[in-house]
Structure formats: structure tokens, C-alpha cells
C-alpha positions as CSV (number, residue, x, y, z in Angstrom):
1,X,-126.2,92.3,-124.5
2,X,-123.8,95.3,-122.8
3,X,-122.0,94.4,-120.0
4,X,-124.0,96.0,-116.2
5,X,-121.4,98.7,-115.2
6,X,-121.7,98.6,-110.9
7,X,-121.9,102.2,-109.9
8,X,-118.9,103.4,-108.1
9,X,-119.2,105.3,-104.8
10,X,-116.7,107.3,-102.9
11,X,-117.9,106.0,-99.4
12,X,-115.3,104.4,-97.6
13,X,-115.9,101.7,-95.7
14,X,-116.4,102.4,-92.0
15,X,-119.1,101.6,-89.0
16,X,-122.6,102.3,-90.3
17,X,-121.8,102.2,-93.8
18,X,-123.5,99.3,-96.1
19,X,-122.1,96.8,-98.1
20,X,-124.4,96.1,-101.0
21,X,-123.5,93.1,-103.0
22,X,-123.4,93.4,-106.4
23,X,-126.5,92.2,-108.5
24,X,-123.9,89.0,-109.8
25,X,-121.8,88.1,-106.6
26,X,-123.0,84.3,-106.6
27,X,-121.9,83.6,-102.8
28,X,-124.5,82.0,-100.9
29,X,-124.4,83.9,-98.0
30,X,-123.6,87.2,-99.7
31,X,-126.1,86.9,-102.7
32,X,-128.4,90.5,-102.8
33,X,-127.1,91.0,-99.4
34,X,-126.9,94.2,-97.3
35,X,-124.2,94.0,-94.9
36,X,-124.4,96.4,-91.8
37,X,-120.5,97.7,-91.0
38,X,-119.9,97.8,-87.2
39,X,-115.9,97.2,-87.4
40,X,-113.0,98.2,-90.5
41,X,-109.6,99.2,-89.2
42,X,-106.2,98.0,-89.9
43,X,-107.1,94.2,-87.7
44,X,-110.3,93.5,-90.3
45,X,-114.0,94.1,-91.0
46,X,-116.6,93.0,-89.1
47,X,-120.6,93.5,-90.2
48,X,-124.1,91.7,-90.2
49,X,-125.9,90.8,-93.1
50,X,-129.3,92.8,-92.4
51,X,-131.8,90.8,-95.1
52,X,-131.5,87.4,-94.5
53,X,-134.1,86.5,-92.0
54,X,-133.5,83.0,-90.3
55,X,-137.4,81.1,-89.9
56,X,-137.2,80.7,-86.5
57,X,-138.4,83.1,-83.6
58,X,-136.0,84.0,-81.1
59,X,-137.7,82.6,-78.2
60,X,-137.5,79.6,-79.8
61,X,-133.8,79.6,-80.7
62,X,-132.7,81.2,-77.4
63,X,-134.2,79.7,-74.1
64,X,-132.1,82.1,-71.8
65,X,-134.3,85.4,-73.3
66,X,-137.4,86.4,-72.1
67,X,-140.3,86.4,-74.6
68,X,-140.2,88.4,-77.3
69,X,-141.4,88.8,-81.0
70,X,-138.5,88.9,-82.5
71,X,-137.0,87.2,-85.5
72,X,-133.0,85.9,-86.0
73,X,-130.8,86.6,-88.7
74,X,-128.1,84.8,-90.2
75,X,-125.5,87.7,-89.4
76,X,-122.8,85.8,-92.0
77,X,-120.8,82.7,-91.8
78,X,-118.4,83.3,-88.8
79,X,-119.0,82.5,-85.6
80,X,-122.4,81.1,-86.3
81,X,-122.9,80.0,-82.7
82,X,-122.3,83.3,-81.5
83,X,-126.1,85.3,-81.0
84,X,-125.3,89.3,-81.5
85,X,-127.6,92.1,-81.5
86,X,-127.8,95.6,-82.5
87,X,-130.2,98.0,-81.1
88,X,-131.7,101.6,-80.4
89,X,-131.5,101.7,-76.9
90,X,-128.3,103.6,-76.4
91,X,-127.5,104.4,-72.5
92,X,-130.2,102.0,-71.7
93,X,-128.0,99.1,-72.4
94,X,-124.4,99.4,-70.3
95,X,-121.4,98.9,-73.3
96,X,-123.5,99.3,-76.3
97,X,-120.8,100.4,-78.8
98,X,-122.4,103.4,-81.0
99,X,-122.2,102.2,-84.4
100,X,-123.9,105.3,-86.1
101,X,-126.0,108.4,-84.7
102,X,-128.9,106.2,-82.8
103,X,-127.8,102.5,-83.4
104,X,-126.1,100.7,-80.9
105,X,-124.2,97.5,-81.4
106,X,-124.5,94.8,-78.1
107,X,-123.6,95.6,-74.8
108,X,-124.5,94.0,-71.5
109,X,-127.0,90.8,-72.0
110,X,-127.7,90.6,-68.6
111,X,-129.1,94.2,-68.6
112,X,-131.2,93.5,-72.3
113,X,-132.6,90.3,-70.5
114,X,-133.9,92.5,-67.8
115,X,-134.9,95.1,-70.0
116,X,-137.3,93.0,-71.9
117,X,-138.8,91.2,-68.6
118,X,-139.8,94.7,-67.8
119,X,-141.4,95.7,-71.7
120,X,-138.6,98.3,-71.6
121,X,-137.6,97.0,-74.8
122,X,-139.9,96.8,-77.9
123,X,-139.0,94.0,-80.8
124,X,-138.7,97.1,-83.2
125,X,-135.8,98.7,-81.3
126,X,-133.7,95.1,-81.0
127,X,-132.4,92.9,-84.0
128,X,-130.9,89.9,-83.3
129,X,-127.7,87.8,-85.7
130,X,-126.5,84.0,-85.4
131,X,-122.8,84.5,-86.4
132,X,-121.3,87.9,-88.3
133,X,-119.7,88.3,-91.4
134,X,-116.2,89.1,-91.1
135,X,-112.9,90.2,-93.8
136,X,-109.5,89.2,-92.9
137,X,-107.1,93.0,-93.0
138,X,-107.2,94.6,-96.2
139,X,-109.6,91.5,-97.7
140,X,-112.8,93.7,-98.1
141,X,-110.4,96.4,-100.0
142,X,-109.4,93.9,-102.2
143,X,-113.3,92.9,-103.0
144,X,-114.6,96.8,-103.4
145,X,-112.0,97.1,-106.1
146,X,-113.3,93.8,-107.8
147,X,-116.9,95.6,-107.6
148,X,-118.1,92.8,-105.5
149,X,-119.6,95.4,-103.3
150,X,-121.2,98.9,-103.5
151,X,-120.6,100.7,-100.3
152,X,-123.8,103.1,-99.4
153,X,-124.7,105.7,-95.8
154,X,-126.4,103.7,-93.8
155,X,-129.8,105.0,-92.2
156,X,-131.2,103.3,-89.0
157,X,-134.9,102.7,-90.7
158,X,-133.3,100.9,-93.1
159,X,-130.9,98.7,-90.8
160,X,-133.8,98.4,-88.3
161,X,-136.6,97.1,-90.5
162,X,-138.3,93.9,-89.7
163,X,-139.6,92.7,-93.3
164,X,-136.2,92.8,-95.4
165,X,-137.3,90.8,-98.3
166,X,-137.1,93.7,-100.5
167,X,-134.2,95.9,-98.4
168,X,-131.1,95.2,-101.2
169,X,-133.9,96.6,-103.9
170,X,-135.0,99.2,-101.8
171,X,-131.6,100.8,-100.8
172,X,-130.7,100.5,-104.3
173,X,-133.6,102.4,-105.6
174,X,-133.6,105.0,-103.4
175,X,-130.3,106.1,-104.2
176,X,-131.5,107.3,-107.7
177,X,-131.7,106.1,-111.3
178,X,-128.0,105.1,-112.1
179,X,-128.5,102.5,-108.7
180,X,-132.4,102.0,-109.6
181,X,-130.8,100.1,-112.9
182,X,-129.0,97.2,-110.7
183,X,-132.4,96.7,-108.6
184,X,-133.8,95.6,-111.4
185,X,-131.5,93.5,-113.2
186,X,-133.2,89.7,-112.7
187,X,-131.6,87.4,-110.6
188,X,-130.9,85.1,-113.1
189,X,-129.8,87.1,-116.5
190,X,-130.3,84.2,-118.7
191,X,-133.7,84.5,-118.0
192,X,-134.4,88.2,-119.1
């Protein structure tokens, strides 16, 4: 069997670039993950995982929110008490932090709370994280050059979508035929 050469990509890590794991990277959280940038500088990295859907409903998790339709996702192993969110509401939302041309990362809670009281917020333009995913300085350098991750553009359909069981195949096979290959490398190689 040839050894699966990971594609290598010129991207440099930055908000609103993905972190696609590579089809072997065994890590329970990261496993097939995309991972959302919001933060890389010289203090660390900071991202969400995008495609790992929690099975509980927001307003179940989160008593303090107003109803809304809206699933949580495990965001990464830090902090997993924290609740974060990105979103598309830009100016609507008073210290949103623009991640990327049309997505917004947090802001006031107060003001989203009212927002959805009012319908002024839809469940397509919110996503919600329990806890983030974060790299220590220079940590995540140190794991791109082990090709533990493939680092892709971001778009804000793709970071936005609701049903992510497929997003890690998706992205990968919509960046053309040399990523197409990993999407379909099974899970489990043994087995192919």
C-alpha cells in the first residue's frame, strides 16, 4: 500500500482560515474536524471546531436564551464551560469582532438575547460552541509542519451550515482532485 501524501497549501494560518485535520490525526476531539480560525498571533491560536454537533438544543442547555432552534457545538476542549458564538449579524450585535468579510465572532449577549426575543435573529445567522479549541504560541506551527493539519479559505456557507456531518468531506472535495483523494480515504484503513 503507498503511503497518503497530505496536500500541502500555502495558506497561512490567520482568522477565517480552516484547519482541516488530516484523514489519520486520531485525537478525539480533532478527528475529521474543521476548525474555524478566529485568533493566531504571536500569544496563540484560538478556533471552533465547526462539525461536531453536540445532541442537545440550545434552549435546553442555556436557560438564560430566549427560544430558539438552534443546536450547540463542541467548540474544542478548552474552556468547555464557556458558551461562544459566531454569527452574521455584524453592526447588529455591539463588539462583534469581524472574523472574515460577513462573519462576526461574539459580541454583547445582552444585545443577542434581545435580538432573538424580537425574531431579529434567525437560527441560520447564529452558531453556538461549548468551549474553543486553543494552541499554546507557535504550537499549531509546530503541528502544520507535522501535516496534522491542512489549512484551507474559509467561506461563510461553509462555516455557517447547520447539517455538518459531511462538512470535513465536503471542503475537501471542493477544493479539487488532489484534496478529493483524502475525502475518500476510509476512516479506518485496515478496512479498505
Amino acid at each position: 500500500m503507498s503511503e497518503l501524501k497530505i496536500p500541502f497549501t500555502n495558506i497561512k494560518p490567520e482568522p477565517g482560515k480552516l484547519l482541516i485535520a488530516e484523514p489519520f490525526l486520531d485525537d478525539p476531539y480533532f478527528k475529521r474536524s474543521v476548525v474555524l480560525l478566529t485568533e493566531h498571533n504571536e500569544n496563540g491560536t484560538i478556533g471552533f471546531i465547526l462539525n461536531k454537533p453536540i445532541e442537545i438544543k440550545l434552549k435546553d442547555a442555556v436557560g438564560e436564551l430566549p427560544p430558539i432552534d438552534s443546536n450547540i457545538h463542541l467548540g474544542g476542549p478548552v474552556a468547555r464551560e464557556t458558551l461562544h458564538f459566531l454569527h452574521t449579524e455584524g453592526d447588529l450585535i455591539d463588539g462583534s469582532l469581524e472574523i472574515m468579510k460577513g462573519l462576526f465572532w461574539g459580541g454583547n449577549f445582552e444585545t443577542l438575547k434581545k435580538l432573538i426575543e424580537q425574531d431579529k435573529i434567525q437560527p441560520e445567522s447564529v452558531k453556538f460552541f461549548v468551549g474553543y479549541s486553543g494552541w499554546e504560541p507557535k504550537q499549531l506551527d509546530k503541528e502544520l509542519k507535522l501535516n496534522s493539519w491542512i489549512v484551507l479559505d474559509g467561506n461563510v456557507s461553509d462555516i455557517m451550515k447547520r447539517n455538518t456531518a459531511n462538512l470535513w468531506k465536503d471542503i475537501l472535495k471542493e477544493k479539487g482532485n488532489e484534496f478529493g483523494v483524502i475525502a475518500e480515504f476510509p476512516t479506518d484503513p485496515t478496512l479498505n
